[in-house]
C-alpha positions as CSV (number, residue, x, y, z in Angstrom):
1,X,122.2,96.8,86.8
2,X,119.4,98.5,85.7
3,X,119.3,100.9,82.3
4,X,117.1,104.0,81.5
5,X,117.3,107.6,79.9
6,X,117.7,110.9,81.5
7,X,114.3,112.7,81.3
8,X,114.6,115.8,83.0
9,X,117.7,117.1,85.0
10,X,117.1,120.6,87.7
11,X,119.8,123.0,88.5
12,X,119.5,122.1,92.2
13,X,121.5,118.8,91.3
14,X,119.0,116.1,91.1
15,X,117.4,114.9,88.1
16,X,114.7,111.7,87.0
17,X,115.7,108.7,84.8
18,X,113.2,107.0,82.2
19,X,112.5,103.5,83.3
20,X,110.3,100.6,81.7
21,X,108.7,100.7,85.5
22,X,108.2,104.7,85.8
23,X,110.4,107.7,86.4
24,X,112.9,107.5,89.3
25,X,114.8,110.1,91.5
26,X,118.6,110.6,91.2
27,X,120.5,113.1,93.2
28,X,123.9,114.5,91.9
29,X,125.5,112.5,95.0
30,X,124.5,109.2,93.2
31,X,126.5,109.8,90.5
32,X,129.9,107.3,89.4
33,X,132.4,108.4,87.4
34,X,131.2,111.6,86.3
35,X,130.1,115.1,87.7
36,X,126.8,116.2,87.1
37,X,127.4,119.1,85.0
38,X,128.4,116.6,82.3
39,X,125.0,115.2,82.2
40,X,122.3,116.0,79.2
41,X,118.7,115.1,79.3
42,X,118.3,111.9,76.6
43,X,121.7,110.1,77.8
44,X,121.8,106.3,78.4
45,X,122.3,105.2,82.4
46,X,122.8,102.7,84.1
47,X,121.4,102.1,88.1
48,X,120.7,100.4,91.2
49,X,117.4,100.4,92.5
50,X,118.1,101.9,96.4
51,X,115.4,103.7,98.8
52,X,116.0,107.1,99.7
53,X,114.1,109.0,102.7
54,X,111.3,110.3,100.2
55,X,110.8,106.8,98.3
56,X,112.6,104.8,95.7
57,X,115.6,106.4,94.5
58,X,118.3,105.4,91.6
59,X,122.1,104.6,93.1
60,X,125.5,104.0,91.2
61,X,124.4,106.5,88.6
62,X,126.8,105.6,85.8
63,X,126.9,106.8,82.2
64,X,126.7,103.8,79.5
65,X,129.2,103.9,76.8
């Protein structure tokens, strides 16, 4: 799996993770093991690389640690 930083998260439940290859999309229905609201921009995540409608997308959103 894949690790990055939450950069920026948006009250409409989707949010953009830091990666060494660019930002990439997340939506709250991505997410593993946690609910979105206990999200905060800066935390460590880990991800699968998946394709959404609108371009590349993050899956298996998963909190590290």
């Amino acid at each position: 799996m894949a690790t990055g930083r939450i950069r920026k998260l948006a009250e409409k439940g989707f949010g953009f993770i830091e990666t060494d290859k660019g930002d990439l999309f997340f939506h709250m229905s991505s997410l593993q093991g946690c609910r979105f609201e206990d999200l905060s921009e800066g935390q460590e995540v880990e991800f699968e690389r998946g394709q959404g409608p609108k371009g590349p997308r993050a899956e298996n959103v998963k909190l590290v640690g």
